[in-house]
C-alpha positions in Angstrom: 120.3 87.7 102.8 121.6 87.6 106.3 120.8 90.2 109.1 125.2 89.9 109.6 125.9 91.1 106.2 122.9 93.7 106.0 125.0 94.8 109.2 128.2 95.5 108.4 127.4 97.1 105.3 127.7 100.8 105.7 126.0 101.9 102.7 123.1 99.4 103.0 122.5 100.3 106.9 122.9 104.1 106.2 120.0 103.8 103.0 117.9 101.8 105.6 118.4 104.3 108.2 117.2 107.5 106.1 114.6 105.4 104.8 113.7 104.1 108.3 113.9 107.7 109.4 110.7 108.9 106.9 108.8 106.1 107.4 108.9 107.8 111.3 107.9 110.7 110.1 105.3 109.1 108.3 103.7 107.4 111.0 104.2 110.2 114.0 102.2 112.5 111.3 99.3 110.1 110.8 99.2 111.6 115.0 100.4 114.4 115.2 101.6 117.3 112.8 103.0 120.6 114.4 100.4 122.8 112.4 97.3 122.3 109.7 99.1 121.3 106.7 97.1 123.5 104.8 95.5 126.2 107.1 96.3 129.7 105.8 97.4 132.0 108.4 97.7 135.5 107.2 99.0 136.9 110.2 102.2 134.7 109.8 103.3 134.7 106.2 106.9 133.8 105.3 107.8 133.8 108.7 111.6 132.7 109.0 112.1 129.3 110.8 111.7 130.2 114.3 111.6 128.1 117.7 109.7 131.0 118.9 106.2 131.1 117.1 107.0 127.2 116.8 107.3 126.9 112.8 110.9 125.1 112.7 111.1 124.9 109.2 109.0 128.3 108.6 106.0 129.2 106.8 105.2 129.7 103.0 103.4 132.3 101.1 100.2 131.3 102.2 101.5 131.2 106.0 101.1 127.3 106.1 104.2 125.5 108.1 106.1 124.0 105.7 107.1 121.2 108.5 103.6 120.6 108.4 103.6 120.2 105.0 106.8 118.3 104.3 105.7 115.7 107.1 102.3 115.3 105.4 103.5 115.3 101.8 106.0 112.7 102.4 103.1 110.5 102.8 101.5 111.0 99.9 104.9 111.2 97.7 106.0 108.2 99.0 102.5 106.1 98.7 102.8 107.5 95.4 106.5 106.3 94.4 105.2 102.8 95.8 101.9 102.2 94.0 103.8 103.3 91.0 106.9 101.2 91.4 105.0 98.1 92.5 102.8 98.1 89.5 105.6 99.0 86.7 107.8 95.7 88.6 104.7 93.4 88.3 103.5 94.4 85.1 106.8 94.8 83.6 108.4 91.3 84.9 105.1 89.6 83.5 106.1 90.6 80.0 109.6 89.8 80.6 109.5 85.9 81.6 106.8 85.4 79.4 109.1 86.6 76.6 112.2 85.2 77.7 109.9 81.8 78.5 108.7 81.6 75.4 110.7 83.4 72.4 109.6 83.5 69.3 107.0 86.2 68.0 105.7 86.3 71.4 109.5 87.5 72.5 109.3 89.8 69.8 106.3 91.5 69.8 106.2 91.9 74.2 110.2 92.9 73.8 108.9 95.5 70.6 106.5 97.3 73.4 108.8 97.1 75.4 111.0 99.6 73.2 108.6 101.7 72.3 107.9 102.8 76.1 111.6 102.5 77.0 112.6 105.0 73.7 110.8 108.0 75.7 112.9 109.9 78.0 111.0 109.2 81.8 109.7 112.5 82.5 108.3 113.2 78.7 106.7 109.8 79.2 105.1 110.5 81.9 104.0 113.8 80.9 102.6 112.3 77.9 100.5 110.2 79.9 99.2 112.6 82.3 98.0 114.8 79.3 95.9 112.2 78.2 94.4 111.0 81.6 94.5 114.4 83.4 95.5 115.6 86.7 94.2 112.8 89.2 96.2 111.1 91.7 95.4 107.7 90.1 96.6 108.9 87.2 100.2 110.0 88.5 100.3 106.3 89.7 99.6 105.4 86.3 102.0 107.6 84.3 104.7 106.7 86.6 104.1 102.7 86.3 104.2 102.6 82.5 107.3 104.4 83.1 108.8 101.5 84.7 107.4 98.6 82.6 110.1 98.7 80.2 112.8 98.4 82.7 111.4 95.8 84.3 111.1 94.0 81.7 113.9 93.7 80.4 116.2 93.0 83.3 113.6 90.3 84.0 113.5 88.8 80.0 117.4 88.7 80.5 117.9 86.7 83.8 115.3 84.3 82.3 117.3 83.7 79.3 120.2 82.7 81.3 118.3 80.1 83.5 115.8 78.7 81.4 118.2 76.1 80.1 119.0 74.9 83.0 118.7 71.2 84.3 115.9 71.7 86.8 114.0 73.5 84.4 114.3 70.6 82.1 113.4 67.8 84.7 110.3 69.6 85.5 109.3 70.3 82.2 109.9 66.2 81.8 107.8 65.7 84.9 104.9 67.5 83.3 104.8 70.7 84.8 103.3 73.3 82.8 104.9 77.0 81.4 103.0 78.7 84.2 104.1 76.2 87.2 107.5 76.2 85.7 107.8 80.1 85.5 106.5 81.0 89.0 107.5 78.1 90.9 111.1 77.4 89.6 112.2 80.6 87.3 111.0 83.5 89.4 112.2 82.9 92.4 116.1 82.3 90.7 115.9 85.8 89.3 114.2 87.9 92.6 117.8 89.3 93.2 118.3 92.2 90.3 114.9 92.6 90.5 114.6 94.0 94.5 117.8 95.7 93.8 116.0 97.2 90.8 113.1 98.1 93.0 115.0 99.7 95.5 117.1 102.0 92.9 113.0 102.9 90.9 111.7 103.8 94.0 114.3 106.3 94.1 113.9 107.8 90.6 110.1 107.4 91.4 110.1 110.3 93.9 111.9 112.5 91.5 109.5 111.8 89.1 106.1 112.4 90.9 108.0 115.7 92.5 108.7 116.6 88.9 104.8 116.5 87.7 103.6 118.0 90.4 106.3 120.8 90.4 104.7 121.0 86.7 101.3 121.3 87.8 100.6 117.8 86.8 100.7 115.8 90.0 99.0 116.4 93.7 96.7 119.3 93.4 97.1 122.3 95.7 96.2 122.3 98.5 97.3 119.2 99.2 101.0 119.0 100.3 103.5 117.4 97.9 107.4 118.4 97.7 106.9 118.9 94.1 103.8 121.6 94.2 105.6 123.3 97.2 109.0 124.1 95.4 106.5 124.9 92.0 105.0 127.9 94.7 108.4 128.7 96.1 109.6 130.1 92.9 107.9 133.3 93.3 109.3 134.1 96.6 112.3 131.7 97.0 114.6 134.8 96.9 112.8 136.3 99.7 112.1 133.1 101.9 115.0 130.7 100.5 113.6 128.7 103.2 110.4 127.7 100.8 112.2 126.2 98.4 115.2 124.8 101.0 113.5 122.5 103.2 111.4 120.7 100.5 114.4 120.3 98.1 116.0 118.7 101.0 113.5 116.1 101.8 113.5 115.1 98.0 117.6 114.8 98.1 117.4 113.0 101.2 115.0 110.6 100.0 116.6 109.7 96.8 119.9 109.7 98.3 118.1 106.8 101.1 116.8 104.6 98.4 120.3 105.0 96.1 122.0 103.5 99.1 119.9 100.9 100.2 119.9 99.6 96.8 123.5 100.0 95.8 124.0 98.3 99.3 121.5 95.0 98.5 123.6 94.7 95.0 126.8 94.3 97.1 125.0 92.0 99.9 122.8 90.0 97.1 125.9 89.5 94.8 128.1 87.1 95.7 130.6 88.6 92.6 130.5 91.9 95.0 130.5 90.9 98.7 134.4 90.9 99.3 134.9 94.2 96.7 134.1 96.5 99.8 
């Protein structure tokens, strides 16, 4: 992929430049943070956004800055969303080639667990899995990756199917290369196109998703910041301070909206059937 076409596509560039634009915020509050993230301050509770006392975005219930808060749970949603996506993608395109590689009951039965995970709507998945690991941080990871597996597989069993027919697959294989130096050396490198565009569009759903168990309870335990556990606290006063339950649901639509157009934006640069459509 060229730096030219990555250019002068609009809806890539604007997906990299919300993206880019959190990863800032990310690294300025490893630094510097306006306010304790989770200091209570009595004396200031559900203070409207002000430039005055300072707290842009406000404070919540608790009198914590919710700037302070989104900056710092950004990290942790988005480590989160990462972890999770990275080991659904690996896990999941393991099962794939080796299914598509080798058919047969070994096709079957990796494609048959592949069902069963992929038959479970994300969320109840995930929720499933949380109840039997618990709360922990780890475990969101977890619950989130297994989510993923399926999808990964698939897309990843299919785009092996198509090229593992090919004639440079079958001159190695008549050189005497084995399944594995065939599938990582030759095979997986011919399919990585669907797959980052699939990683781009997961990481996407990914936020939702961790936001989504921790707005249930399930997720990053208070007091930590997370965007999820702050809108699940900014029921109870949201009609008083809208602003508790604004900000936060912003930084989630923002996000999502970022990695939906970076990877409907690689899909029309990595496509060759799509780069003259726009």
């Amino acid at each position: 992929m060229s730096k030219s076409r990555l250019a002068k596509n609009s809806i890539a560039m604007t997906g990299v430049v919300i993206v880019a634009l959190y990863l800032l915020s990310i690294a300025v509050s490893f630094f510097w943070l306006p306010f304790d993230p989770v200091a209570m301050d009595v004396e200031h509770l559900l203070e409207a956004p002000s430039l005055a006392t300072g707290h842009l975005f406000g404070t919540d219930e608790f009198g914590r800055d919710i700037l302070a808060r989104i900056m710092k749970g950004s990290t942790i949603s988005l480590v989160i969303s990462l972890c999770a996506t990275a080991l659904g993608s690996v896990v999941g395109v393991l099962m794939g080639i080796w299914a598509g590689y080798l058919g047969g009951r070994w096709d079957h039965w990796i494609m048959r667990v592949a069902d069963v995970l992929f038959s479970f709507p994300s969320l109840l998945l995930a929720i499933f899995v949380m109840a039997i690991l618990g709360e922990k941080t780890f475990n969101v990871v977890f619950a989130i990756g297994i989510v993923y597996i399926p999808q990964f597989a698939r897309i990843s069993r299919g785009a092996i199917l198509t090229i593992k027919s090919s004639e440079f697959v079958r001159a190695a294989r008549s050189n005497g290369a084995g399944s594995s130096f065939i599938l990582f050396r030759h095979l997986l490198p011919n399919i990585l196109v669907p797959l980052i565009v699939q990683v781009s569009l997961s990481l996407s759903v990914a936020i939702l998703l961790e936001s989504s168990l921790s707005f249930l309870g399930l997720g990053v335990q208070p007091p930590a910041p997370s965007w999820g556990n702050m809108l699940s606290g900014a029921r109870k006063v949201m009609v008083l301070a809208p602003w508790t339950a604004i900000y936060p649901g912003l930084a989630i639509s923002f996000l999502v909206l970022g990695f939906n157009l970076l990877g409907d934006g690689l899909r029309d640069i990595l496509d060759p059937r799509l780069r003259n459509v726009r």
